[in-house]
C-alpha positions as CSV (number, residue, x, y, z in Angstrom):
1,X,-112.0,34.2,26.1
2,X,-115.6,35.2,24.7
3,X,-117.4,33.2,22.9
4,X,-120.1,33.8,20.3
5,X,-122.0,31.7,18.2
6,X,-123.8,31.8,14.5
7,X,-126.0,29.6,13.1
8,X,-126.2,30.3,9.0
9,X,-129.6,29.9,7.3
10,X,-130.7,26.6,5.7
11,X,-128.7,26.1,2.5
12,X,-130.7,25.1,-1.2
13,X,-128.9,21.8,-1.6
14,X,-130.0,20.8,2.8
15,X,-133.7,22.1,1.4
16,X,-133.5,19.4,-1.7
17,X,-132.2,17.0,1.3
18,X,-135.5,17.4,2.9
19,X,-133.3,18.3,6.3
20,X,-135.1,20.3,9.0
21,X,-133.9,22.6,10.8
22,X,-132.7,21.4,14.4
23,X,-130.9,24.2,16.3
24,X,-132.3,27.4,17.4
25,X,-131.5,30.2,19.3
26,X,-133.7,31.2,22.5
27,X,-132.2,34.4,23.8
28,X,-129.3,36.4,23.4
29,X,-127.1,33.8,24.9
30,X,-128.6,30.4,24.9
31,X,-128.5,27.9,22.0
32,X,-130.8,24.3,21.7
33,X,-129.8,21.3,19.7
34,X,-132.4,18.7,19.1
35,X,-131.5,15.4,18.0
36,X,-133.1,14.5,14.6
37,X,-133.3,10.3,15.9
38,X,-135.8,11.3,18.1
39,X,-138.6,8.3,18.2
40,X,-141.8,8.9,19.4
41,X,-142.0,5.0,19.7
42,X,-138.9,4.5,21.5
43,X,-140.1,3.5,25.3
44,X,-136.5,3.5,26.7
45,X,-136.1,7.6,25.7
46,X,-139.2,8.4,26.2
47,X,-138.3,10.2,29.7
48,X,-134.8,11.5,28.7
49,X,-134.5,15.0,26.8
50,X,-133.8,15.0,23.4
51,X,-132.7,18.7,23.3
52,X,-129.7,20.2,24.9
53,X,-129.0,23.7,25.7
54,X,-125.9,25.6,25.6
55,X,-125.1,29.1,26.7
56,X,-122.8,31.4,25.2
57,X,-121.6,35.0,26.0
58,X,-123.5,36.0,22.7
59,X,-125.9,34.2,20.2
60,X,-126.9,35.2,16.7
61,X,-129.4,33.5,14.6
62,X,-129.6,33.6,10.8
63,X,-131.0,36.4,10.6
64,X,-127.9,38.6,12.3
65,X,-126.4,41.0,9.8
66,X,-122.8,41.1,9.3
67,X,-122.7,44.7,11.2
68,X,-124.7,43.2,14.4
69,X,-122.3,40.4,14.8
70,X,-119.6,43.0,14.2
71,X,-120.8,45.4,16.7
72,X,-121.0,42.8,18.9
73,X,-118.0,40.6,19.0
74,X,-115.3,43.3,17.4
75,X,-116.0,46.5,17.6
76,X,-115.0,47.2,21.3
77,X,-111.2,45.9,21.1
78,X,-110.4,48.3,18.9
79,X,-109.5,51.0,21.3
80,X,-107.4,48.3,23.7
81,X,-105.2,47.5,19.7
82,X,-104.7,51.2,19.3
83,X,-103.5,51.3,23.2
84,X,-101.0,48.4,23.4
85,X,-103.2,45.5,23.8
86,X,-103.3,42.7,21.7
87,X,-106.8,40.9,20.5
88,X,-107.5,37.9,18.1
89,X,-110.9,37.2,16.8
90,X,-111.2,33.8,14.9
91,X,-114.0,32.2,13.2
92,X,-114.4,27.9,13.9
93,X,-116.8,25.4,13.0
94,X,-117.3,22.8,10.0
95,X,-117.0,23.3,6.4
96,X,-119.4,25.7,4.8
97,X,-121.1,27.2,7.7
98,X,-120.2,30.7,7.1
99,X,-116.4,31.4,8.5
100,X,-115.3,32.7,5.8
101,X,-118.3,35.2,4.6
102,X,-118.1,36.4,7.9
103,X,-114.1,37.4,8.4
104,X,-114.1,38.6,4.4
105,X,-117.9,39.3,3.4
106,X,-119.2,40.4,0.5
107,X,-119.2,43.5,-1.6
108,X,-122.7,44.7,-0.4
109,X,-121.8,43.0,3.6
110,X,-118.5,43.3,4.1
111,X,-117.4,41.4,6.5
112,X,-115.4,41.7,10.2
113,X,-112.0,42.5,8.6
114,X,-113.0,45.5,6.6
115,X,-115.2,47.0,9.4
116,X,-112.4,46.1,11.9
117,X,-109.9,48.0,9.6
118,X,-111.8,51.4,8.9
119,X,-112.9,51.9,12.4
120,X,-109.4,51.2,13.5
121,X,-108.4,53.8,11.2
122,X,-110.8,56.2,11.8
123,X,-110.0,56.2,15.7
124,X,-106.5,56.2,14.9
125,X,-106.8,59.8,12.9
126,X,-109.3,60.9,15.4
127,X,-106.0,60.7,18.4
128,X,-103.5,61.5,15.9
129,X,-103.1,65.3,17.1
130,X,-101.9,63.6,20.4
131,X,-99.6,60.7,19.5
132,X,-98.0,59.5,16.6
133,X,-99.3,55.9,15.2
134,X,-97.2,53.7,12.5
135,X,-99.9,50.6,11.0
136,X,-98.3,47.6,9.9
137,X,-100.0,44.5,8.0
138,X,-98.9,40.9,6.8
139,X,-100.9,38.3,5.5
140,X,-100.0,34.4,5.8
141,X,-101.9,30.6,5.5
142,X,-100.9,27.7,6.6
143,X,-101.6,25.0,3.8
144,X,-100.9,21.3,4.6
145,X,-98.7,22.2,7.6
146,X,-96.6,24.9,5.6
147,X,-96.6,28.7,6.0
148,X,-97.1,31.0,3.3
149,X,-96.2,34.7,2.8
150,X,-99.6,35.7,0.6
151,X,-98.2,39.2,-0.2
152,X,-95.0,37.5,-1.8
153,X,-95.7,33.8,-2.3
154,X,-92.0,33.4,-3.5
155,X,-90.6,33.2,-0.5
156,X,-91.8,29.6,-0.4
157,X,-92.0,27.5,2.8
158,X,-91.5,30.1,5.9
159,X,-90.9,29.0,10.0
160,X,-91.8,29.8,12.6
161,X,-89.4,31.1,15.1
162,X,-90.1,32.3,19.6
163,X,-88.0,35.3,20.6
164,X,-86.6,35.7,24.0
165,X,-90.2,36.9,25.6
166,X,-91.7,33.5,24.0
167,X,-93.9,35.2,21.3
168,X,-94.4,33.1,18.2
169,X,-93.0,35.1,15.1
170,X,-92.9,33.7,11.7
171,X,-89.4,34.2,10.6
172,X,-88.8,36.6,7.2
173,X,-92.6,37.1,6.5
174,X,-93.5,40.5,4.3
175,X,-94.7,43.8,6.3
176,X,-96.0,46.1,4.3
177,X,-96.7,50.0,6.0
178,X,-100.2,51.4,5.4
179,X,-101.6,55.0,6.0
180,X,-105.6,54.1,5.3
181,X,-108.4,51.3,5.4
182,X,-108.6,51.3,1.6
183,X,-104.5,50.4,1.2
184,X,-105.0,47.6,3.9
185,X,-108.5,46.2,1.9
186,X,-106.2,46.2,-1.2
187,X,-103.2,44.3,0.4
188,X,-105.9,42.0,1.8
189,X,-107.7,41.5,-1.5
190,X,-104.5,40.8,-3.5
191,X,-104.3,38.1,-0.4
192,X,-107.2,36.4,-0.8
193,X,-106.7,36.0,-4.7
194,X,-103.4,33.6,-4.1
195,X,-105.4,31.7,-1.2
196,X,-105.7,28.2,-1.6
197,X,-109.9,27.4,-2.5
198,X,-111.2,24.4,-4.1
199,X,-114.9,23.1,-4.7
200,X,-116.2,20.5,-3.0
201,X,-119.2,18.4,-2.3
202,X,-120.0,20.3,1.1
203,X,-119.0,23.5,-0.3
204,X,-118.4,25.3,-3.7
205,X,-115.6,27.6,-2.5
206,X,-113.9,25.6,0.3
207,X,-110.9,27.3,2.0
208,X,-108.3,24.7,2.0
209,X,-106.2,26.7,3.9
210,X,-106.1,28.6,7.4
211,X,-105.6,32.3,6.9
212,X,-103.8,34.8,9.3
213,X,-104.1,38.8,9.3
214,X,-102.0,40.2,11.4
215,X,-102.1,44.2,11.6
216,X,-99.6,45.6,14.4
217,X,-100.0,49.3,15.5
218,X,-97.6,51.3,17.0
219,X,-98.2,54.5,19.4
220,X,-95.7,57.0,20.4
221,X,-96.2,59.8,22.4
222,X,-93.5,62.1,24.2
223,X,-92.2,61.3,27.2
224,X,-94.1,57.8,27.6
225,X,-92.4,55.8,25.3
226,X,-93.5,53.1,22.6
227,X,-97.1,51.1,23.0
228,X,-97.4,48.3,20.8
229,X,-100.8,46.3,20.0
230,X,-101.3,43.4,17.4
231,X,-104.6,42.8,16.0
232,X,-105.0,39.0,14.4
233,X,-107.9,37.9,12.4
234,X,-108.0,34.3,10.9
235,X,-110.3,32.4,8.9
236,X,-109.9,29.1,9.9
237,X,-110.4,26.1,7.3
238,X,-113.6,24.3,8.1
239,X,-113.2,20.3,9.7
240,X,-114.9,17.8,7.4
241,X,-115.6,14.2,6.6
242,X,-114.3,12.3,3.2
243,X,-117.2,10.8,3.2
244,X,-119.4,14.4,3.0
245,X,-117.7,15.9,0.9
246,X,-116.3,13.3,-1.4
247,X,-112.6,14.1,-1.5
248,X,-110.2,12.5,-3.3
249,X,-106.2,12.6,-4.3
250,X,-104.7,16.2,-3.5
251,X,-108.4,17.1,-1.6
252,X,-108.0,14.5,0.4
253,X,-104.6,15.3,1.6
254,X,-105.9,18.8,2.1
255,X,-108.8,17.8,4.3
256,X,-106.4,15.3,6.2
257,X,-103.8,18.3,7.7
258,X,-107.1,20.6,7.7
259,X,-108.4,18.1,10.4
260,X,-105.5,17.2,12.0
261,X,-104.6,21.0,12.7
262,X,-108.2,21.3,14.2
263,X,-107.8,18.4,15.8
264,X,-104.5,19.9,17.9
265,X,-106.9,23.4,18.3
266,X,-109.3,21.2,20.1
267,X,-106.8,19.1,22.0
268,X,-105.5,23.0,23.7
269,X,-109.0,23.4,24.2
270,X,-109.8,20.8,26.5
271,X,-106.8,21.3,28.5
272,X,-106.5,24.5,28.7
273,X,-110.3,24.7,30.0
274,X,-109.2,21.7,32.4
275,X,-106.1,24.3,33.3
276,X,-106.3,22.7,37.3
277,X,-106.1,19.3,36.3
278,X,-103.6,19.8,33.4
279,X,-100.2,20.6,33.8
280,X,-98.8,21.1,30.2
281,X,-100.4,22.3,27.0
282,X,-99.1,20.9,24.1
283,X,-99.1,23.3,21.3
284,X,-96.6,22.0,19.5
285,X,-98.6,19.4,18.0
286,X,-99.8,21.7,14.7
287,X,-98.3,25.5,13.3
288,X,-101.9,26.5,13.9
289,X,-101.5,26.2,17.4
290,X,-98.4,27.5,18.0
291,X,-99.4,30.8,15.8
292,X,-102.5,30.9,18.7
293,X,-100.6,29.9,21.9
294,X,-100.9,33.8,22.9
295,X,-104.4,33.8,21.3
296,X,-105.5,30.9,23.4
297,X,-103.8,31.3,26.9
298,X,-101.1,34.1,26.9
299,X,-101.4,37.8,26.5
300,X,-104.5,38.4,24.3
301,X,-107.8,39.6,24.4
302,X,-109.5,36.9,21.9
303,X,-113.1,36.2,20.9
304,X,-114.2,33.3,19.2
305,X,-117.2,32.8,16.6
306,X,-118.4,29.6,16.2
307,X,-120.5,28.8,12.9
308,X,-123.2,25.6,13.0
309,X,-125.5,24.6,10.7
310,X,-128.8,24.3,11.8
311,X,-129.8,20.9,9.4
312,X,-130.7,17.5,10.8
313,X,-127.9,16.4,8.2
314,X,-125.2,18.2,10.1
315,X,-126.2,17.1,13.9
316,X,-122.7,15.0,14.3
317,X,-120.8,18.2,13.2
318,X,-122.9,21.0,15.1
319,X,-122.9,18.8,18.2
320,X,-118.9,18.6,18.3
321,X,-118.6,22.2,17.5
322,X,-121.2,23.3,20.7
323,X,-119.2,21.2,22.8
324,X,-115.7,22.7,21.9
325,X,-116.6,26.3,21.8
326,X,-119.1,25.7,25.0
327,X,-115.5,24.4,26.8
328,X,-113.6,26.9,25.5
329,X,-115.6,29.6,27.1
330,X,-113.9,28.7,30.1
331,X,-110.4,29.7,29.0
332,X,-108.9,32.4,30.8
333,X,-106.4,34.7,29.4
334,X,-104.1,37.3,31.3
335,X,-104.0,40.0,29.5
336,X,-101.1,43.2,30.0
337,X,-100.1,46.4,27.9
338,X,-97.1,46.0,25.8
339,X,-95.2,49.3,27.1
340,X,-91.8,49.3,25.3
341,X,-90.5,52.1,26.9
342,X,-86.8,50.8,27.5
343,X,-86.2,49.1,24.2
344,X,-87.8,52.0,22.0
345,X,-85.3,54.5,24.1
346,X,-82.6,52.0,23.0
347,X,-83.6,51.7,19.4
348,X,-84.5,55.1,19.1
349,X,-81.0,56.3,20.6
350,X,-78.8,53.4,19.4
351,X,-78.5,55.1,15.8
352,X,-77.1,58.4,17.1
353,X,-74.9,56.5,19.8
354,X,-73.8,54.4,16.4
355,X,-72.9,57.6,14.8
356,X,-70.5,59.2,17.0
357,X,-68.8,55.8,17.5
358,X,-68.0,56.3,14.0
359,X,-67.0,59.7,14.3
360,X,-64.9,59.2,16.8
361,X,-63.2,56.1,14.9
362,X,-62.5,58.2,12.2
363,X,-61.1,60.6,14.1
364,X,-59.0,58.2,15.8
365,X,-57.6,57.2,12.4
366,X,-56.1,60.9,11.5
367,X,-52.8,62.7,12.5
368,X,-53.0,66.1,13.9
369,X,-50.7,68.4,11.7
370,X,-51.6,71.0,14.1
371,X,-53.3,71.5,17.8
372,X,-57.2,71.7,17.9
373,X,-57.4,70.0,13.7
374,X,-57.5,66.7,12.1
375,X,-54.3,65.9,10.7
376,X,-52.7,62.5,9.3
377,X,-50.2,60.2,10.9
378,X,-50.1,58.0,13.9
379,X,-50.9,60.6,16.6
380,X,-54.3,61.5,17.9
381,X,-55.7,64.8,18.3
382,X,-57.8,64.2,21.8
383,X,-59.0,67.7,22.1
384,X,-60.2,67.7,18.8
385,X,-62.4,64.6,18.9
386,X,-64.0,65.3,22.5
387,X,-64.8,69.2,21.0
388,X,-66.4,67.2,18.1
389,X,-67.9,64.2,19.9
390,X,-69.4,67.7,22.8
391,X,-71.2,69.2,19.3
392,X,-72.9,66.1,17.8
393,X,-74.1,65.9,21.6
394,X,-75.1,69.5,22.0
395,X,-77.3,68.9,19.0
396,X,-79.5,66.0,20.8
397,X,-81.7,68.4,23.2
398,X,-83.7,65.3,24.3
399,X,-83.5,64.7,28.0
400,X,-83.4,61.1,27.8
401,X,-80.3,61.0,25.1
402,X,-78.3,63.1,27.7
403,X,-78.3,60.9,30.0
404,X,-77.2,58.5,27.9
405,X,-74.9,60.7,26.8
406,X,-73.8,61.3,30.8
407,X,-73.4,57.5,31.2
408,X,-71.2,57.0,28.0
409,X,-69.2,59.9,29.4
410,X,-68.8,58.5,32.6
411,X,-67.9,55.4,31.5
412,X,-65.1,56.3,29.1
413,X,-63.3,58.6,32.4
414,X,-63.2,55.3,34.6
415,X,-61.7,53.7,31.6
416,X,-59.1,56.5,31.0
417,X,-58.2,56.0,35.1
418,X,-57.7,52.6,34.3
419,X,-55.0,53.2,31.4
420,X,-53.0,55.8,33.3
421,X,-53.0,52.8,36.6
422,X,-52.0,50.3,34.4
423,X,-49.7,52.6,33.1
424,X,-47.7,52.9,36.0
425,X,-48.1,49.3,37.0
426,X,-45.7,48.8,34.1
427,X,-43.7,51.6,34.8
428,X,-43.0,50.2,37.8
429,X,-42.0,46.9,36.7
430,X,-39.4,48.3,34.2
431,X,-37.9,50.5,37.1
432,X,-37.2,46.8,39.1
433,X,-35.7,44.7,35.6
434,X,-33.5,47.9,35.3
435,X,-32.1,47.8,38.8
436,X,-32.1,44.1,38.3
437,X,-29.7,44.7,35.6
438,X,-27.2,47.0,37.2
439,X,-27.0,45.0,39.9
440,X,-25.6,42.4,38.1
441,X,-22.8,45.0,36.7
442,X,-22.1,45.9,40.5
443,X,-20.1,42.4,40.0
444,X,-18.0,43.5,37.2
445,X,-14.3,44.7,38.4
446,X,-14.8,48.3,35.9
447,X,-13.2,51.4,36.9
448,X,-14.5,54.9,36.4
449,X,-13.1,56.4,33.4
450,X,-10.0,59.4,34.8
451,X,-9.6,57.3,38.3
452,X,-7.0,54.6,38.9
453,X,-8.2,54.0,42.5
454,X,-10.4,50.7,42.7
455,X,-14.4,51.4,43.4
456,X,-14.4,50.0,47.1
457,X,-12.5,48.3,49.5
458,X,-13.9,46.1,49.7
459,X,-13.0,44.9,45.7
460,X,-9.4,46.2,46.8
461,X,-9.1,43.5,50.0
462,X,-10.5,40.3,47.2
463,X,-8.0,41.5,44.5
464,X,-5.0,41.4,47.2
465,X,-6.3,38.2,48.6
466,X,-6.7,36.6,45.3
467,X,-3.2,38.0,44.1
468,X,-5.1,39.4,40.8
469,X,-4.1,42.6,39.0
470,X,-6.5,45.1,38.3
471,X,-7.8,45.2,34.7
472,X,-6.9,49.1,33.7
473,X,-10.5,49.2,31.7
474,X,-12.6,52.0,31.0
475,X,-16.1,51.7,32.8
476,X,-18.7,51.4,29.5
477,X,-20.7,54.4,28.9
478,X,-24.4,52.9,29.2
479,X,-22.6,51.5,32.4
480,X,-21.9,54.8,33.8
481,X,-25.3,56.0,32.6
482,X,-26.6,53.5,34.8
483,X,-24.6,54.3,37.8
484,X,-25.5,58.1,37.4
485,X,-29.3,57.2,37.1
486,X,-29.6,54.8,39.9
487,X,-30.1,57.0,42.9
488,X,-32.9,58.9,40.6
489,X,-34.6,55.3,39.9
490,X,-34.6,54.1,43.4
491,X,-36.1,57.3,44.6
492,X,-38.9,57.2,42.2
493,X,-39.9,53.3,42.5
494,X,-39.9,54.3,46.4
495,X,-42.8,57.2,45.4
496,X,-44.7,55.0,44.0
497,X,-44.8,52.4,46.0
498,X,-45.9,54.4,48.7
């Protein structure tokens, strides 16, 4: 996890305050907070430091530009988005210290989204003779614990749902397709105009809301299958005090889930920087952490900007921040290229495999009025659906759908072995429940139709010892049948149960 920090310039309203300022930056990485009690009188302090230093992977005073901090924090995790990787950059610190000019900018300074967006663009057409890239956008804050879709607020209240891998998802939000920067800066725009902002005491355009951009890229290239990186940049609401900024009723509220979703940020914070000691990480305590659970200790390459104020008024607020992003630096996150080359083979091919299943349905459904062509009726034309089922194949000339192809094929011979088994399995038991049968009529004193002799003499000797007459009846027909096929029965049943 890096971590930068930026300390705004002194505010009109902290001048009138007669606040000084308190934090400074020394180098490129290290940051010292003084304490404004200092008391030259004070004989107990006198030996302990007032001023306490923290050090940062990057450091930016107020006079950074919006294209330094860029450059720096940003800039190089574009190419790991366009490779697969994912990355999250979000902005943290109190109310009115600058998150938000620095995600979103200005006209004349934009800010890290739009620079973000056209070099992602610009390296995406500079590859595009190579591989094939699909960019994807949506656009969501999370206001007083619910989620909502900012490119189609009338979806309402959305949830948040974990797929089988465990990533986060928010469950019907909008994706909108874009070819360019500019259509992405307009989605974003249209965005930020139903984003929750009211005035307050601290800060005349508060965000009351926390603010998600998610932009997923997609790269395909012959042969090597699907790479898919998501790029999230969120503006996070600023913590603050009622008694600051003066809050009251529905602001109030606001400010309440604003701190108590900050509040759960911090909590993952401290234990996942205390990862030894700390067994479980609760990020189920706010929707703010659960959207960052990759962000924060899963698959993500994420970078951090911390805002401060560098008053004497705002010493409580900057302190608490330095601590949190000082702990947070170290967070360590494992990060691995999402390579889908399995599932995009099965999404890619599961539309053709679809449409011969289809085919072949319908097929199944006609007659055959005559060899080799679909006709109507009960019967199936076999030879006809495998010649059609062979040409929808023959026009698929990639490898990889052949041997799908090979595998289906396969699959559907074992199954026709099967059928002709079974098939004589029950063969063979209607062979035995006819023999059954006749052998019952063995008992039946019948005669052979023409022939006045008795069958065997054994039926002769029980008819003279039992002093009983011989019924003169013809044998049946289906009787006779029997008899005839018999010999032929017993034959086969032996064949096959060899």
């Amino acid at each position: 996890l890096q971590v930068a920090l930026r300390i705004r310039p002194m505010s009109t309203a902290e001048l009138a305050e007669g606040a000084r300022p308190i934090a400074h930056r020394l180098d490129e990485q290290v940051v010292v907070l003084q304490d404004p009690m200092e008391d030259p009188d004070d004989v107990l302090r006198a030996s302990r430091s007032q001023e306490k230093s923290y050090v940062f992977d990057v450091a930016f005073d107020s006079t950074a530009t919006q294209e330094t901090v860029y450059r720096a924090t940003t800039r190089g995790l574009i190419a790991g988005v366009i490779s697969g990787y994912n990355a999250t950059i979000f902005t943290y610190g109190p109310t009115g210290c600058g998150k938000t000019y620095t995600m979103l900018g200005t006209d004349g300074e934009p800010g890290i989204c739009a620079r973000t967006l056209s070099d992602l663009f610009q390296a995406i057409e500079d590859t595009s003779g190579e591989m094939e890239y699909e960019v994807s956008m949506s656009y969501l804050e999370i206001y007083n614990e619910m989620i909502r879709d900012l490119l189609n607020p009338s979806l309402g209240c959305l949830q948040l749902r974990e797929d089988a891998g465990g990533t986060v998802q928010v469950a019907g939000i909008t994706e909108v397709c874009a070819i360019n920067a500019e259509e992405v800066m307009q989605l974003l725009a249209r965005g930020n105009r139903q984003r929750t902002q009211e005035p307050t005491a601290a800060n005349r355009t508060s965000s009351r809301s926390h603010a998600v951009l998610q932009v997923t890229v997609c790269q395909r290239r012959r042969g090597r299958g699907l790479r898919r990186g998501r790029l999230f940049m969120i503006d996070l609401a600023g913590s603050e005090r009622a008694a600051q900024t003066q809050n009251r009723g529905q602001r109030m509220k606001e400010g309440a889930h604003i701190n108590r979703s900050l509040l759960a940020l911090g909590n993952c914070i401290k234990a996942l920087s205390n990862q030894a000691s700390t067994k479980y990480i609760n990020y189920r305590d706010s929707k703010l952490t659960r959207l960052l659970k990759d962000s924060l200790g899963g698959n993500s390459r994420t970078v951090m900007i911390a805002h401060i104020s560098p008053a004497s008024t705002a010493f409580e607020e900057s302190r608490s921040t330095l601590a949190y992003a000082h702990r947070a630096k170290s967070i360590r996150t494992t990060v691995r290229r999402n390579l889908l080359s399995i599932s995009y083979r099965v999404a890619q091919y599961g539309s053709a495999v679809a449409d011969l299943r289809r085919e072949i349905q319908r097929l199944k459904g006609q007659g055959d009025a005559k060899p080799g062509q679909p006709g109507q009726g009960e019967c199936r034309d076999t030879p006809y659906i495998q010649a059609q089922v062979q040409l929808r194949g023959a026009r698929c000339t990639h490898p990889e759908l052949g041997h799908v192809r090979e595998e289906l094929l396969g699959a559907c011979h074992e199954q026709e072995a099967l059928r002709h088994l079974l098939l004589q399995l029950e063969g063979t038991e209607l062979h035995a429940q006819h023999l059954l049968a006749l052998g019952r009529y063995r008992g039946w004193p019948w005669r052979k139709e023409g022939q006045g002799e008795p069958d065997s003499p054994s039926d002769s000797e029980r008819d003279a010892d039992t002093g009983d007459k011989r019924l003169d009846v013809p044998e049946p027909p289906n009787v006779a049948t029997a008899h005839d096929s018999i010999a032929a029965l017993v034959e086969e049943q032996g064949r096959l149960q060899q």
